[in-house]
matplotlib code that plots the C-alpha trace (Angstrom):
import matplotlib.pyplot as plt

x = [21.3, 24.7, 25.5, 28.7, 28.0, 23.9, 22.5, 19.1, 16.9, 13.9, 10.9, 8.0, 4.4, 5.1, 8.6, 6.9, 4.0, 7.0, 8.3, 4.8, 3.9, 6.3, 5.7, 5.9, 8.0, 6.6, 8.0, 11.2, 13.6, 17.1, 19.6, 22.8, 26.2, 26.2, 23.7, 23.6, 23.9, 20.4, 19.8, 16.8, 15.7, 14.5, 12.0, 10.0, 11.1, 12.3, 15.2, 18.1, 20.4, 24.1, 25.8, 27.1, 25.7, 27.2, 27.2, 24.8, 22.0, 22.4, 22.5, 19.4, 17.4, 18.1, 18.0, 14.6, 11.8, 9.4, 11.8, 13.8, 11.9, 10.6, 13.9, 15.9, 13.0, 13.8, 17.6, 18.6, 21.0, 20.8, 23.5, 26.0, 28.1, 30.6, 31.9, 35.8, 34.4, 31.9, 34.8, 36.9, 34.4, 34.2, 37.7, 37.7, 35.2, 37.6, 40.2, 40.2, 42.0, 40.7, 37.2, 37.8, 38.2, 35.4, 33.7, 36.8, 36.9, 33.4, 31.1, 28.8, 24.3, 21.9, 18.2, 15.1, 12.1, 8.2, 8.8, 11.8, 10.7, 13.2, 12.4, 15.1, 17.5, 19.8, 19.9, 19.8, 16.7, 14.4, 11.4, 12.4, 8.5, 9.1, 12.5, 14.0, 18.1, 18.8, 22.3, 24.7, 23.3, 26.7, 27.9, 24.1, 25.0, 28.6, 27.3, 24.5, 26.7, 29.1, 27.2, 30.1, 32.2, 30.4, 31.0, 30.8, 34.2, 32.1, 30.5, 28.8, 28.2, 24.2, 22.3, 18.3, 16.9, 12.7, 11.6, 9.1, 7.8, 8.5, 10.1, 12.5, 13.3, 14.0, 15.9, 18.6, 18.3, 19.9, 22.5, 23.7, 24.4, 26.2, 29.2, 28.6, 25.9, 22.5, 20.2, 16.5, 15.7, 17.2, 15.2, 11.7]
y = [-6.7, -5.2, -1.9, -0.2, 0.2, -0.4, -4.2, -4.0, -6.8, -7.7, -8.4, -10.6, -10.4, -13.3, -11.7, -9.5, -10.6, -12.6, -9.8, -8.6, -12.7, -14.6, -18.3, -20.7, -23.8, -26.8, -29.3, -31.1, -33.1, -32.4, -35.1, -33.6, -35.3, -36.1, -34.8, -31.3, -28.7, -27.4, -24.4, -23.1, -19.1, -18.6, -15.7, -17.7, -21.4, -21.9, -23.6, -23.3, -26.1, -25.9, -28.9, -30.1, -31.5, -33.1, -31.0, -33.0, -32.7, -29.2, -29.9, -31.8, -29.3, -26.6, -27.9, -29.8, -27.6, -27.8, -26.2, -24.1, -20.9, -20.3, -21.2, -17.9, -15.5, -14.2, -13.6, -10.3, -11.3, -13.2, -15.4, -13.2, -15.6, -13.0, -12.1, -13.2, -14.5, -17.4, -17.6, -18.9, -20.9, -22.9, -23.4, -24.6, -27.4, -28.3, -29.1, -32.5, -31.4, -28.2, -29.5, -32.2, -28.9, -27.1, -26.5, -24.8, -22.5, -21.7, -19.7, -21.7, -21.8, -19.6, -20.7, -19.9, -21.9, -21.9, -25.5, -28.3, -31.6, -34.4, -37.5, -39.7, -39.2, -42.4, -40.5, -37.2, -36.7, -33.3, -32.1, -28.6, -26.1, -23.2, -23.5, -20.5, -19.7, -16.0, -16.2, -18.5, -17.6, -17.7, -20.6, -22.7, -21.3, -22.8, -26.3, -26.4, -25.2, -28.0, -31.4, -33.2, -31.9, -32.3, -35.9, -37.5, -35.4, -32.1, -30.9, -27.4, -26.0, -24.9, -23.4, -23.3, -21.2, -21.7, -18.0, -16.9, -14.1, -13.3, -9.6, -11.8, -14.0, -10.5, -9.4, -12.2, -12.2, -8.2, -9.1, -12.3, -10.5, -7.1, -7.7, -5.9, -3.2, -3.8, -1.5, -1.3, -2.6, -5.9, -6.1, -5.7]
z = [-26.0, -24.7, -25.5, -23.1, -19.4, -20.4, -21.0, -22.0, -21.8, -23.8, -21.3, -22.6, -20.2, -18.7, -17.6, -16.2, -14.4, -12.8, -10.7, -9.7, -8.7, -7.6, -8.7, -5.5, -6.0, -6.2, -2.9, -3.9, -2.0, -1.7, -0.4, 2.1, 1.7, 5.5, 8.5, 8.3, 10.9, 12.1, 14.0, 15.3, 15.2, 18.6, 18.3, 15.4, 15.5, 12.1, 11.4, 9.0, 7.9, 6.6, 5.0, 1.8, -1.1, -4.2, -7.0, -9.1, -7.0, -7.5, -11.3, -10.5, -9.0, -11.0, -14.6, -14.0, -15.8, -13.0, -10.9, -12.8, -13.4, -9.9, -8.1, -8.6, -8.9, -5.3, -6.2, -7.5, -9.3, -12.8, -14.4, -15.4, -17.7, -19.2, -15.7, -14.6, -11.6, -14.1, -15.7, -13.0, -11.3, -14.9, -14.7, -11.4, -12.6, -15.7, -13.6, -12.5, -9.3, -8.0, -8.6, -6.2, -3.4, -5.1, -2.0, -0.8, -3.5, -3.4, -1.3, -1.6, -2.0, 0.0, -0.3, 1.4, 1.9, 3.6, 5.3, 5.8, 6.7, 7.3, 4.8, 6.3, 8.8, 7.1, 4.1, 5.1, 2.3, 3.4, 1.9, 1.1, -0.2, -1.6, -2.4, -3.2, -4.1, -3.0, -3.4, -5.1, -8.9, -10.4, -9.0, -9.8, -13.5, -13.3, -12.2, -14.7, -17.8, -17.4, -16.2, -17.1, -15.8, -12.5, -10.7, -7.5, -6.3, -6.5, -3.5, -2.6, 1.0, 1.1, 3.4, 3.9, 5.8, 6.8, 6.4, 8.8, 6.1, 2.4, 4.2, 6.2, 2.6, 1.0, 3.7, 3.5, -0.3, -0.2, 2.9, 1.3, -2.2, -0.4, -2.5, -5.3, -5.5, -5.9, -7.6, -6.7, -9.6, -8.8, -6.1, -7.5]

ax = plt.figure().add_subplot(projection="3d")
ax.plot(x, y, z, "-o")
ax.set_aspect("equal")
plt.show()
């Protein structure tokens, strides 16, 4: 329900159990557009990866049902689909040029994970457990509302990063989404 300045939400149990547990992502694979970069935390030997993937593995990942309800759970922020910046992000997709440079006009996915494990270095395949998107809500919501929209010219920049603790996951999750303010709230 939206009433003003106030939107007030409707919680069922299971709504909220989900803030007290967080569910843990089953292990899925995602698939880079080319060999990502890797770099490796030197204090806890975890690695991040940044690269691009086609916007349909996005799709992918985030409409199957086995993933879809535990992947944003560590994100603050829901899918705000009345915003001007949804808005735009749709229109970006319908446009048979600019979606071509989507990646450009994007900022792109921020995910966090308990392990990566390269499947195939060919195919630049990796085993991603506990996959978790922190930040890049709005733009998951874009790809997912229009699928058709989304073809083989539609690329996203992502970025994993292997947590060494669900503080350091939480940590990233509130610096990545500094844009706009965060209540604490958001964060439970």
């Amino acid at each position: 329900i939206h009433k003003g300045e106030n939107e007030w939400n409707l919680l069922t149990l299971q709504d909220i159990l989900s803030h007290i547990v967080v569910d843990t992502t089953t292990p899925l694979t995602i698939k880079f557009e080319g060999k990502p970069l890797e770099k490796i935390d030197n204090t806890t030997n975890k690695k991040t990866l940044l690269g691009f993937v086609e916007g349909q593995e996005i799709v992918r990942v985030c409409t199957n049902p086995e993933f879809k309800n535990s992947i944003f759970l560590e994100n603050p922020r829901r899918s705000l689909n009345r915003t001007t910046v949804n808005k735009e992000i749709l229109k970006t997709l319908d446009n048979v040029d600019e979606k071509k440079i989507f990646y450009k006009l994007n900022n792109g996915i921020t995910a966090c994970c308990n392990k990566i494990t390269e499947i195939s270095d060919l195919s630049f395949e990796y085993q991603v457990d506990n996959f978790k998107i922190v930040n890049g809500r709005q733009s998951t919501f874009a790809l997912a509302k229009r699928p058709g929209s989304v073809d083989d010219s539609v690329s996203i920049e992502l970025k994993i990063h292997e947590m060494k603790n669900d503080d350091e996951m939480r940590l990233i999750s509130k610096s990545t989404n500094s844009q706009n303010k965060i209540s604490p709230s958001d964060l439970s």
